[in-house]
BASE-282299 format. One record per residue: y, z, x of N, C-alpha, C in turn. Coordinates in steps of 0.02 Angstrom, whole numbers, padded with zeros to 5 digits, always signed. Atoms other than C-alpha are relative to their C-alpha. Layout:
<nodes>
YZXYZXYZX;...
</nodes>
This chain:
<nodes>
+00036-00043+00049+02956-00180-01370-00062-00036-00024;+00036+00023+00008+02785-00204-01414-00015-00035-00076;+00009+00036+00029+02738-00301-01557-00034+00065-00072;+00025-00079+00068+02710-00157-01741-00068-00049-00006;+00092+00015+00034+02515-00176-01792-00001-00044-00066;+00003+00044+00072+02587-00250-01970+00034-00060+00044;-00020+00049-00039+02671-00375-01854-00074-00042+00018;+00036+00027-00023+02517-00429-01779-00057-00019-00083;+00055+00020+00051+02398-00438-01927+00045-00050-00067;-00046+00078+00061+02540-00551-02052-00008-00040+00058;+00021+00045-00049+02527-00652-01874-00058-00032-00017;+00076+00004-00023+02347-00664-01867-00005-00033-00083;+00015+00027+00050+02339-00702-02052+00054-00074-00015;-00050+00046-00009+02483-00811-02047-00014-00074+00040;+00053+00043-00031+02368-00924-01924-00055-00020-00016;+00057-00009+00042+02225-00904-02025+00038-00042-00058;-00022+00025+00075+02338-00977-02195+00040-00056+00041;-00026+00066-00026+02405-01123-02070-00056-00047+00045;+00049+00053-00030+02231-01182-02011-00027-00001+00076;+00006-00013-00057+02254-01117-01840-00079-00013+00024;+00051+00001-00022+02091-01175-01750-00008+00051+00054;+00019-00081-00051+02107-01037-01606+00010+00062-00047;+00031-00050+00008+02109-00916-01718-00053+00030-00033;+00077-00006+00024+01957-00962-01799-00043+00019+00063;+00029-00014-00056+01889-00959-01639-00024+00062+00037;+00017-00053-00017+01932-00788-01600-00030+00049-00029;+00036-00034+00056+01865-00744-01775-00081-00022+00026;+00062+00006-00035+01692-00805-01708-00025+00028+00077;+00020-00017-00081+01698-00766-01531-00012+00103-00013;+00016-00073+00004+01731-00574-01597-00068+00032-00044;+00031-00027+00067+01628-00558-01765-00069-00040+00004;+00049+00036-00013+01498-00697-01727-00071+00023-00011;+00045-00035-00018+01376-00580-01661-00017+00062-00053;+00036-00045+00055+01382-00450-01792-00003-00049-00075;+00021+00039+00055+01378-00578-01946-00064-00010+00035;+00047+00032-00012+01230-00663-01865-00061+00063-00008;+00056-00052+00002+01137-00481-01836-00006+00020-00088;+00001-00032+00048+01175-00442-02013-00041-00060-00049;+00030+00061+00024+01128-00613-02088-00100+00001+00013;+00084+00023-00018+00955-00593-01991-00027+00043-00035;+00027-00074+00052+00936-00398-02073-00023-00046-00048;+00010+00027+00063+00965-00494-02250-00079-00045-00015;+00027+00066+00008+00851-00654-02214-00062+00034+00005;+00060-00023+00013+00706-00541-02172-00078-00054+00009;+00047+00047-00020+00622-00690-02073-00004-00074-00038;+00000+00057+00075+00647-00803-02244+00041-00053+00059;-00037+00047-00018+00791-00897-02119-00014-00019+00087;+00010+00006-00069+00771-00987-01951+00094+00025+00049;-00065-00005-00044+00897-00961-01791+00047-00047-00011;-00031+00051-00001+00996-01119-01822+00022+00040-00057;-00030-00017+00060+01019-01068-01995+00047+00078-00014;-00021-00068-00012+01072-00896-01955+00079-00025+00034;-00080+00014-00029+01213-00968-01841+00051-00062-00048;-00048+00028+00052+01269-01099-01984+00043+00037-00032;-00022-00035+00043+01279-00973-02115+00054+00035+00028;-00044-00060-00039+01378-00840-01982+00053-00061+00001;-00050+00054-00030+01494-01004-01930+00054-00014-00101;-00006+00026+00066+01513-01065-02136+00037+00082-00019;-00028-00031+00033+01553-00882-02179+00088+00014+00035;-00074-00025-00023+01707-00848-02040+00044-00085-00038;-00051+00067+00040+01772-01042-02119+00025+00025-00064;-00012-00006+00076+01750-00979-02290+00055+00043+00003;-00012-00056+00009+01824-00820-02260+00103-00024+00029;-00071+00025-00032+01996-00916-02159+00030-00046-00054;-00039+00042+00034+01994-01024-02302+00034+00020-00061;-00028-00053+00031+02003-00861-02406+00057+00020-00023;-00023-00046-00032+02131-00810-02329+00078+00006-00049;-00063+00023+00050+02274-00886-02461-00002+00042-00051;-00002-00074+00057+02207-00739-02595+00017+00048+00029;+00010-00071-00034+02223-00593-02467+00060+00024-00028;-00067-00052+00033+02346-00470-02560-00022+00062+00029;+00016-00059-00039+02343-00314-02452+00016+00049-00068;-00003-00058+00073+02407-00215-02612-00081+00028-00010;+00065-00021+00019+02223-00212-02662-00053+00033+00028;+00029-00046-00045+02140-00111-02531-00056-00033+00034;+00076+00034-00025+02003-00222-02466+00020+00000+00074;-00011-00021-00046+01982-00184-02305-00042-00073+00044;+00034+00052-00025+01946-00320-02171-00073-00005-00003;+00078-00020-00005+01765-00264-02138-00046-00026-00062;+00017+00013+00072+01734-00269-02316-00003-00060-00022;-00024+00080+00000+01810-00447-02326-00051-00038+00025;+00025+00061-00072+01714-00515-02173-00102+00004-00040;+00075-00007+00035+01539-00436-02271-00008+00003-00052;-00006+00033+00045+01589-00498-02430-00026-00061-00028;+00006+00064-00019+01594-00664-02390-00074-00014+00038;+00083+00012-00026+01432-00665-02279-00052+00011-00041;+00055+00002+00039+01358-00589-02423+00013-00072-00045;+00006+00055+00068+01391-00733-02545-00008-00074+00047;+00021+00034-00020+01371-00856-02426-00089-00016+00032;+00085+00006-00008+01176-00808-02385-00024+00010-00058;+00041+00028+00082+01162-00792-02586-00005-00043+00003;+00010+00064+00016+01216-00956-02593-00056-00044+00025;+00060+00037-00039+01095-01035-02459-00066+00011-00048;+00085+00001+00040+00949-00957-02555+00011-00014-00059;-00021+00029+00075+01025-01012-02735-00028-00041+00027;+00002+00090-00013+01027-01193-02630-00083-00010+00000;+00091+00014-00022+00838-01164-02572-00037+00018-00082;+00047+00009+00053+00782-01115-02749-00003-00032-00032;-00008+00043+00020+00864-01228-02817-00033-00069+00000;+00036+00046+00003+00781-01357-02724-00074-00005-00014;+00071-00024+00034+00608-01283-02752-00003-00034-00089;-00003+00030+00075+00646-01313-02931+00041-00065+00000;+00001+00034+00005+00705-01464-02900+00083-00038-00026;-00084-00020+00003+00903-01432-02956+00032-00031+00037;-00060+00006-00049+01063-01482-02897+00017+00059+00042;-00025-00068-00055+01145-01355-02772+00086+00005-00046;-00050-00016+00040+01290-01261-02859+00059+00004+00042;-00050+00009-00062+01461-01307-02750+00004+00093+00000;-00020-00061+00003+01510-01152-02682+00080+00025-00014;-00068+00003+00013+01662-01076-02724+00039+00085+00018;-00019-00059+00019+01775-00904-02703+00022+00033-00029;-00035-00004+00056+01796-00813-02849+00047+00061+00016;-00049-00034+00001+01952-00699-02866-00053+00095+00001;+00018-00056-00002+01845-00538-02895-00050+00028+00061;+00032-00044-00067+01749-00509-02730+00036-00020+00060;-00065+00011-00018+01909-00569-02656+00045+00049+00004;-00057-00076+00022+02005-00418-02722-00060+00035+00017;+00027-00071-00005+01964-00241-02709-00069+00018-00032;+00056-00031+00045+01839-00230-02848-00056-00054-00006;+00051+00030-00003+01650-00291-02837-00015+00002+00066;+00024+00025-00101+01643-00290-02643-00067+00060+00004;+00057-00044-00031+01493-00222-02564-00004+00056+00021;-00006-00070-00029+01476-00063-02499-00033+00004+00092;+00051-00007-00094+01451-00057-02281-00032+00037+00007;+00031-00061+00018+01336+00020-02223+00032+00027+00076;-00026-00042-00091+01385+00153-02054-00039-00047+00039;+00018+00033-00058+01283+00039-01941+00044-00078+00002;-00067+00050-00003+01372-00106-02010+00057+00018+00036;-00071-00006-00026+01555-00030-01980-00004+00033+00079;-00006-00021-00064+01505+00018-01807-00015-00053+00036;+00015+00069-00019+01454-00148-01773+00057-00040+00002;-00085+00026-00013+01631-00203-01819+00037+00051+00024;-00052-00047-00055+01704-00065-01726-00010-00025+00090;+00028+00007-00064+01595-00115-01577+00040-00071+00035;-00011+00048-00010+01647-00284-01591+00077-00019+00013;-00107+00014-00013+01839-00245-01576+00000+00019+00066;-00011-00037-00035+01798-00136-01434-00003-00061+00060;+00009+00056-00063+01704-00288-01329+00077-00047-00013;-00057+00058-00014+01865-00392-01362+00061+00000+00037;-00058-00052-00029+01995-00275-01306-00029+00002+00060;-00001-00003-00064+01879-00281-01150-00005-00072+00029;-00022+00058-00018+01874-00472-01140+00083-00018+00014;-00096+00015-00017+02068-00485-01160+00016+00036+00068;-00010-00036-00065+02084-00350-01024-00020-00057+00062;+00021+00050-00045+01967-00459-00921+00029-00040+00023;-00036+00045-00021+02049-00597-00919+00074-00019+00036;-00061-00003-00035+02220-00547-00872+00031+00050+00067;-00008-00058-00058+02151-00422-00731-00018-00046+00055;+00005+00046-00081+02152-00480-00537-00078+00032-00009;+00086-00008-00023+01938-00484-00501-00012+00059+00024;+00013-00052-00060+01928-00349-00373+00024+00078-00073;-00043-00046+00043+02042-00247-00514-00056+00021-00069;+00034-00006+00083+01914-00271-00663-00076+00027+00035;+00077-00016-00051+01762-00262-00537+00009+00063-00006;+00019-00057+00008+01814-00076-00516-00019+00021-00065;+00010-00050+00096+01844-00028-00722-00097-00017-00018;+00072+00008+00034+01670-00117-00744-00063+00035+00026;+00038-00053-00045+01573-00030-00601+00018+00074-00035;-00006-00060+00024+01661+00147-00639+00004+00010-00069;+00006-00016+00044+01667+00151-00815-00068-00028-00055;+00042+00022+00040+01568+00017-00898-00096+00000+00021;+00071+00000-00047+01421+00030-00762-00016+00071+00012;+00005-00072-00022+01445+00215-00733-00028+00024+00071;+00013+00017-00072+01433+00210-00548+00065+00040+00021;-00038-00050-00017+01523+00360-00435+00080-00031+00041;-00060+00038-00017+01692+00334-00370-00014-00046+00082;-00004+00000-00057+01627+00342-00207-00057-00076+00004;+00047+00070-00015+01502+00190-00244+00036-00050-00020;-00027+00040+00003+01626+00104-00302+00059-00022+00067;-00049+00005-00071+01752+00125-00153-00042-00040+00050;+00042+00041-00043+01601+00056-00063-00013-00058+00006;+00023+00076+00021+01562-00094-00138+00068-00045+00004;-00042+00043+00014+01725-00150-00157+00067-00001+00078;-00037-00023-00071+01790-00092+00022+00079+00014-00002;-00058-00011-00003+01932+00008-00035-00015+00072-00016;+00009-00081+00007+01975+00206-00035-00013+00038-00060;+00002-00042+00089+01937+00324-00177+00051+00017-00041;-00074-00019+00035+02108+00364-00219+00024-00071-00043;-00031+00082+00054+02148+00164-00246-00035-00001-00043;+00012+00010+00057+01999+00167-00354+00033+00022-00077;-00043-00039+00046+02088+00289-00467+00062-00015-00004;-00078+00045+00013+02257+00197-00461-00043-00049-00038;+00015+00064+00029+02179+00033-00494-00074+00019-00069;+00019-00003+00059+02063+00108-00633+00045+00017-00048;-00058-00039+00058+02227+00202-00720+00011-00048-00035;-00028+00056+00037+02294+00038-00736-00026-00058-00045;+00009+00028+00042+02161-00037-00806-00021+00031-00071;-00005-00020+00061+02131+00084-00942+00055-00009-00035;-00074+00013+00043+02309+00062-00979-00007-00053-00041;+00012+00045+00024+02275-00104-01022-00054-00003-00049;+00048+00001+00040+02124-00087-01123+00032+00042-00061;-00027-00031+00066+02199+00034-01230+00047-00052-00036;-00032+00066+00026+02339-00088-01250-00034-00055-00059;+00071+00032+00030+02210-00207-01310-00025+00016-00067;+00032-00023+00056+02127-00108-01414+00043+00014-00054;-00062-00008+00069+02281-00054-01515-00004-00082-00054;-00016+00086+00025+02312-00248-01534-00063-00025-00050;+00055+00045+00039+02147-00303-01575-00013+00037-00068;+00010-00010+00065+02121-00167-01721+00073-00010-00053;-00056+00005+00067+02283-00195-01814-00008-00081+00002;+00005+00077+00029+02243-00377-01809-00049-00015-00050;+00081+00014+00061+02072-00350-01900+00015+00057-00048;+00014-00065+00041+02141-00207-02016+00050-00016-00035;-00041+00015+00070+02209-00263-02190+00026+00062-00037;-00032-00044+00022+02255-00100-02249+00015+00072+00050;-00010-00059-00030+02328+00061-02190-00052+00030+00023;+00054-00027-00016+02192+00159-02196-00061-00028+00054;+00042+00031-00052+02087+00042-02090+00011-00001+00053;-00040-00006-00078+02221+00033-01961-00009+00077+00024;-00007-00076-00058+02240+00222-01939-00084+00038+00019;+00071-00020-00006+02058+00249-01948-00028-00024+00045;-00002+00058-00041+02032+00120-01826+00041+00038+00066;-00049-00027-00073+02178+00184-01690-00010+00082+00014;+00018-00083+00000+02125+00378-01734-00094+00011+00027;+00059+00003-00035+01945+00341-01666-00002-00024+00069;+00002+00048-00074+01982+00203-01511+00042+00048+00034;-00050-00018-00040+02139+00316-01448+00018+00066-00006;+00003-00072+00001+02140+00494-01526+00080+00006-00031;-00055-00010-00003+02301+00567-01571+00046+00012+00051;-00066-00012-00063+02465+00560-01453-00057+00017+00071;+00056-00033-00051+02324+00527-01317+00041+00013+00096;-00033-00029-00073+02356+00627-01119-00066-00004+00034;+00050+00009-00074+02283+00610-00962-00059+00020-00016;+00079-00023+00042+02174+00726-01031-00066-00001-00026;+00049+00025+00056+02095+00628-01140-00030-00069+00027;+00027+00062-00051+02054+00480-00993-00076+00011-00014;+00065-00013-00019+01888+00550-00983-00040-00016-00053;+00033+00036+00059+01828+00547-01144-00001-00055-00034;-00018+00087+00028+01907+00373-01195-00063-00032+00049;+00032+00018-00048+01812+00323-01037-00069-00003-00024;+00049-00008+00033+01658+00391-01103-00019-00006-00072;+00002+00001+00079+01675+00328-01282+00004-00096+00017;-00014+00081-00035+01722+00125-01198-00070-00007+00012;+00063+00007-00046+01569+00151-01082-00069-00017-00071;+00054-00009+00041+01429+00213-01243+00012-00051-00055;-00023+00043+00036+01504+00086-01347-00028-00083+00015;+00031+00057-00032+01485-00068-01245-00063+00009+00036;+00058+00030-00005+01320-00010-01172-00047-00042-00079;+00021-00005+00077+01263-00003-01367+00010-00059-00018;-00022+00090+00033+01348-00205-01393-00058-00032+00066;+00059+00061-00035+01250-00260-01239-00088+00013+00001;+00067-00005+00032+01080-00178-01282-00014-00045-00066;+00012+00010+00067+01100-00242-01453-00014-00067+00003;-00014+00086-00001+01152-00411-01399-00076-00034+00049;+00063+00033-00011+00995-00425-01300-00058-00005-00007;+00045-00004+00061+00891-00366-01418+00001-00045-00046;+00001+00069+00043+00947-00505-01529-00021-00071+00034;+00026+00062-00002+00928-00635-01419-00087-00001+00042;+00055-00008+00014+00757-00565-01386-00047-00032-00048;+00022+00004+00085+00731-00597-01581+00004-00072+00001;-00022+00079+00025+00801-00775-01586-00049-00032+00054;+00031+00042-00046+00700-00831-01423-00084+00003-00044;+00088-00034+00041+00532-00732-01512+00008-00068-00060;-00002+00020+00066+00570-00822-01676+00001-00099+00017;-00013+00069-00019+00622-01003-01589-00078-00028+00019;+00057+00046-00041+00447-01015-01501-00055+00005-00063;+00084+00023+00065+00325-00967-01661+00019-00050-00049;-00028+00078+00033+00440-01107-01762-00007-00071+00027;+00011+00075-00034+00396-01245-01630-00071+00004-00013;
</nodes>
């Protein structure tokens, strides 16, 4: 039997409140990329690239070291949590920088109990929470990745993520059209899988979870509904890898007028 969604997220936090270094890891490897885009919004040029990936690195620490207040009673929703914390950690940096302007000590940082809880948190904005939706979606297709035979992931990425016909894929990969459609079934199977997993690990309250599994998977989803999942995976991850190379567009632009 598979593993309940509140199962996985007392896990995941449970690793998080024991120091776990892999699962800091996977807190960066997933979220990384949208802290860092959001950090650069804020900085508004004021911060260099280095500093952009401190702050993003300093907030998933802060936020693990958090993690000993998290009372799900209070409704704070991961998202909220994760851009909480990023916000008060790029206040702080510019407290530190005005500080030194004026010549000041730097004020330790600390986490206080009220943007911790429910009340005082920020408000996301829709491009934000699609940015952490996006970012569950690419993970659910890394995990897939990794535990699919090559030839097996080569098709899902050609036919779905590349959008390439069955019949160009049967080509390339010198196998019939029918296997493609076996060996794609099975890897949507898996991705969905995935995706279940990965949002109840990042979703501190109910509402986040079902809001979360009622977007990636639909209700009681059927064959039916292959097509459109398909086409909701596909516009999703083009949208993370445009974005992502639009950013490092930004950071290469920004690296060479700073030398």
């Amino acid at each position: 039997m598979p593993p309940l969604p509140t199962d996985l997220t007392t896990g995941f936090v449970g690793r998080l409140r024991a120091r776990d270094p892999q699962a800091w890891f996977e807190l960066w490897e997933t979220f990384g990329p949208v802290l860092r885009s959001q950090l650069r919004r804020w900085g508004r040029g004021r911060i260099g690239v280095e500093t952009v990936q401190d702050l993003s690195q300093e907030t998933l620490a802060a936020l693990a070291g958090a993690i000993d207040q998290h009372d799900p009673s209070r409704g704070a929703r991961f998202s909220t949590w994760l851009l909480a914390i990023a916000k008060y950690t790029f206040g702080d940096e510019m407290d530190r920088r005005m500080a030194k302007k004026r010549g000041e000590g730097r004020k330790p940082l600390s986490i206080e109990e009220e943007w911790v809880g429910a009340s005082g948190l920020p408000t996301p904005s829709e491009s934000y929470e699609q940015a952490v939706f996006g970012a569950k979606i690419e993970a659910a297709i890394r995990m897939t990745e990794r535990e699919t035979e090559f030839v097996e992931f080569s098709i899902y990425r050609m036919r779905i993520l590349e959008g390439k016909s069955g019949k160009e894929v049967a080509k390339a990969v010198a196998v019939s059209e029918p296997t493609v459609s076996r060996r794609l079934a099975a890897v949507r199977k898996r991705v969905r899988g995935h995706l279940t997993e990965v949002i109840a690990k990042y979703s501190f309250t109910e509402e986040e979870l079902e809001e979360g599994l009622r977007k990636a998977l639909g209700t009681n989803p059927t064959k039916a509904d292959d097509a459109l999942f398909d086409e909701a995976i596909a516009e999703i991850w083009r949208r993370q890898v445009d974005q992502r190379a639009e950013a490092a567009a930004r950071e290469t632009g920004q690296e060479g007028a700073t030398r």
